[in-house]
Backbone bond lengths (Angstrom), bond angles and torsions (degrees), N, CA, C in turn:
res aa  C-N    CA-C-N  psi(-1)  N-CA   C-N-CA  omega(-1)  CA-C   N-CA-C  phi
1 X - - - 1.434 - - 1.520 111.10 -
2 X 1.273 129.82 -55.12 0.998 134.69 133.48 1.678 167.93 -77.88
3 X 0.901 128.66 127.44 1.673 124.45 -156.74 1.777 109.33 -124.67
4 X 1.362 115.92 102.08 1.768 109.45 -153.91 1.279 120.27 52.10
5 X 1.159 92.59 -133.17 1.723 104.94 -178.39 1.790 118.81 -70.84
6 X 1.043 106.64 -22.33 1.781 118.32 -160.50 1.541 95.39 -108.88
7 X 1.699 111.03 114.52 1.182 131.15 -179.83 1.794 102.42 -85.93
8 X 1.243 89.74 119.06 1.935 108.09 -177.20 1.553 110.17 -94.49
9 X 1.320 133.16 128.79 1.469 132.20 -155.60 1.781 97.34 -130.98
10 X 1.213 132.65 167.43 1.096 134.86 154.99 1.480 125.10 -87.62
11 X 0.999 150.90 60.63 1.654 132.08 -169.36 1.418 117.73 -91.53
12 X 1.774 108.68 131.02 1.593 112.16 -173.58 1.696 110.89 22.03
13 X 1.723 106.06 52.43 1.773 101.94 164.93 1.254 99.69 96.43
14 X 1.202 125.98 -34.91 1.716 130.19 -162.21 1.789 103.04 -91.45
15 X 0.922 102.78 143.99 2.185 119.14 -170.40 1.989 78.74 -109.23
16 X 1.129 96.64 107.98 1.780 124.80 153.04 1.453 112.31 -93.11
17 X 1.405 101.20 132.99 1.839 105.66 165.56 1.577 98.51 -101.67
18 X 1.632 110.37 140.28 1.018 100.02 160.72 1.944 111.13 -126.24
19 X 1.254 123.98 160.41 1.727 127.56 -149.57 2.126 102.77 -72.83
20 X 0.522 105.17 124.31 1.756 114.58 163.62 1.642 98.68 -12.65
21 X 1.504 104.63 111.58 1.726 101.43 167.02 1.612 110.19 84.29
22 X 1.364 109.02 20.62 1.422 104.37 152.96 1.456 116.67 -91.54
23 X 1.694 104.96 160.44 1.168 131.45 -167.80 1.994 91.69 -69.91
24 X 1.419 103.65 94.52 1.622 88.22 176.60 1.656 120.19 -100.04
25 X 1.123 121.78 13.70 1.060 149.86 144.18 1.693 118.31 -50.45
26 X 1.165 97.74 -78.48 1.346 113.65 170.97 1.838 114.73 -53.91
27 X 1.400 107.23 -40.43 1.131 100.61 172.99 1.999 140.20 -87.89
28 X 1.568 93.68 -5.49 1.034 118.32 164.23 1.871 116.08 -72.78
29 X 1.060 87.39 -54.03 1.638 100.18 160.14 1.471 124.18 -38.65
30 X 1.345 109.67 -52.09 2.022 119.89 173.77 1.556 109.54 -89.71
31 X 1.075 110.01 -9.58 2.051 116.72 168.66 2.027 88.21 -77.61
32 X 1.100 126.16 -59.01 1.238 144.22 -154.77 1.922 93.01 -61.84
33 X 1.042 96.70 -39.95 1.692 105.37 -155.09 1.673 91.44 -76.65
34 X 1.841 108.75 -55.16 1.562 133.19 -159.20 1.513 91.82 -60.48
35 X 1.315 122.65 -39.86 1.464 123.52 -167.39 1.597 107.20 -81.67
36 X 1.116 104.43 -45.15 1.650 106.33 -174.11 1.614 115.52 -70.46
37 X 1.551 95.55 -22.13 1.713 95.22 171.36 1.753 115.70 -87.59
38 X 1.588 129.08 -19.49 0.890 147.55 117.68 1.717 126.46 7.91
39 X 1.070 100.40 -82.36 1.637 132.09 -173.61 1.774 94.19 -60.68
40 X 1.694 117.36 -54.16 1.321 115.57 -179.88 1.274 122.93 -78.79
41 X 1.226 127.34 0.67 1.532 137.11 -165.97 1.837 82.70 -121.33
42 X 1.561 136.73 -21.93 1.337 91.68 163.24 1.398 114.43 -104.66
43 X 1.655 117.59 -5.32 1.274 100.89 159.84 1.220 134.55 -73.17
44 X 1.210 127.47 13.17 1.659 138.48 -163.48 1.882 81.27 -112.57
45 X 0.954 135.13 -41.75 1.600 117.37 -170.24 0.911 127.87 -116.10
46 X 1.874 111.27 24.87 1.624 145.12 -168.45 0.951 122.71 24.86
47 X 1.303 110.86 47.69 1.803 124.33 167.01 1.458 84.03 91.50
48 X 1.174 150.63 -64.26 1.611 136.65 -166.66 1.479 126.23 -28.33
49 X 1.061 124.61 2.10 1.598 112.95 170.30 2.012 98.15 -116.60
50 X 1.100 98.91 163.01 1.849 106.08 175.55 1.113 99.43 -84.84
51 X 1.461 118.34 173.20 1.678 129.62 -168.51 0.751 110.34 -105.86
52 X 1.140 118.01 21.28 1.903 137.19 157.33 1.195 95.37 -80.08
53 X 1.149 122.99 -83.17 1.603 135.48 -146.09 2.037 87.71 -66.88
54 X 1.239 133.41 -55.28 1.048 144.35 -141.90 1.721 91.89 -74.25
55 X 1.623 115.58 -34.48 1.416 98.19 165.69 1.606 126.55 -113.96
56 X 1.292 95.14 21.07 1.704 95.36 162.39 1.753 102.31 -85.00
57 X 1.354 104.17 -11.77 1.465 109.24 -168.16 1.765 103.80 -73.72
58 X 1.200 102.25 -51.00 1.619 128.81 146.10 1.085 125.35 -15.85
59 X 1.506 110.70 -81.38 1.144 116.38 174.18 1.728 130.57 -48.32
60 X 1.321 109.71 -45.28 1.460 123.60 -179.48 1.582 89.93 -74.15
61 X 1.260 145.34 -12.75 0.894 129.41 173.12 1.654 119.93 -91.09
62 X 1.019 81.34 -2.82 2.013 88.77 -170.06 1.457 85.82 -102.15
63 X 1.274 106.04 -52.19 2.271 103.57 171.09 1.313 128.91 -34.30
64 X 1.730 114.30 -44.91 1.531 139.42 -177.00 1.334 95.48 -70.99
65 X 1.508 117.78 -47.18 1.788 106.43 -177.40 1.963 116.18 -66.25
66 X 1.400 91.09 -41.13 1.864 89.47 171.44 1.178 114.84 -57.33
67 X 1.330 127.14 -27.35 1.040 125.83 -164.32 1.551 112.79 -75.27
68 X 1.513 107.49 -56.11 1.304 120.87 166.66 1.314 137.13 -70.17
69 X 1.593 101.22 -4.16 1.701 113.38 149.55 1.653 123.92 -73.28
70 X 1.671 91.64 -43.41 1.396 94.00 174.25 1.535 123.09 -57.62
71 X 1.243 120.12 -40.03 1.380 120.21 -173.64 1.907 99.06 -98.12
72 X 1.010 140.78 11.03 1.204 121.35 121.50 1.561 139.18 -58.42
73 X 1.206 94.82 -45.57 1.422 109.40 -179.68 1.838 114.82 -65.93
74 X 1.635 100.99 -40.57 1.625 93.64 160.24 1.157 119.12 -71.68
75 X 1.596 126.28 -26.98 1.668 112.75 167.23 1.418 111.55 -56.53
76 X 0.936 102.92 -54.51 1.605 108.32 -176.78 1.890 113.41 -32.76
77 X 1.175 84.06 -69.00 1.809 102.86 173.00 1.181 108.52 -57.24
78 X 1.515 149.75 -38.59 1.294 138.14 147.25 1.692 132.88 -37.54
79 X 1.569 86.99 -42.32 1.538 93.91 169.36 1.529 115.13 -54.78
80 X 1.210 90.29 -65.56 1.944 105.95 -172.46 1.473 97.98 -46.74
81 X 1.615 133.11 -50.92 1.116 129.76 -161.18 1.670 96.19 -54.05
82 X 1.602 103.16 -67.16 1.361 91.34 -151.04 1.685 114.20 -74.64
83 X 1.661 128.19 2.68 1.203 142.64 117.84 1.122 114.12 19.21
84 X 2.109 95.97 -94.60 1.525 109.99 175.97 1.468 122.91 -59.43
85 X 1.136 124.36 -28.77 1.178 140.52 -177.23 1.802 95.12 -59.94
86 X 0.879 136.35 -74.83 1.405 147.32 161.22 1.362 110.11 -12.16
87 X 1.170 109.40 -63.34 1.524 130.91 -151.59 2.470 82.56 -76.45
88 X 1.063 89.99 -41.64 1.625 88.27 -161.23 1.750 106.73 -74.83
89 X 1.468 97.27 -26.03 2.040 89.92 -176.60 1.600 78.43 -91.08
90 X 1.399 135.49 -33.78 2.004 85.05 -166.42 1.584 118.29 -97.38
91 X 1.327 97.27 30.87 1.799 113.73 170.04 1.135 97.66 -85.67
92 X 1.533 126.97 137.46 1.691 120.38 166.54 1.532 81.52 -102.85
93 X 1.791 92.10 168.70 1.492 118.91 -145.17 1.803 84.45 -102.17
């Protein structure tokens, strides 16, 4: 898994380096996730598409989830804003 400093990973067949002092925990975790979503995107098209197409399919799918984290996470932060905002006009000064 490792070789010196530079942590070596397996992904779908492919040997990844990753830099001195990564979270490999964390990144074992998104190999775990990348593969398992993988595995269901080629059993859904019974091996008939190439592993090209099967992880661009992937990919836009791992994109659609950032995406919809991100704009939770700005709702979220809107909430809280206008929260404080609340909290600050019905304080008298």
């Amino acid at each position: 898994m490792s070789q010196g400093n530079v942590h070596r990973l397996t992904i779908l067949g492919r040997e990844i380096a990753f830099r001195p002092g990564a979270d490999m925990e964390r990144i074992q975790a998104t190999i775990d996730l990348l593969e398992e979503r993988y595995a269901d995107l080629k059993l859904r098209s019974h091996g008939a598409q190439s592993k090209d197409i099967l992880l661009t399919f992937l990919a836009l799918g791992l994109a659609d989830d950032l995406l919809q984290a991100q704009k939770k996470q700005e709702d979220v932060q809107n909430r809280i804003q206008n929260l404080l905002t609340q909290i600050e006009e019905s304080q008298p000064l």
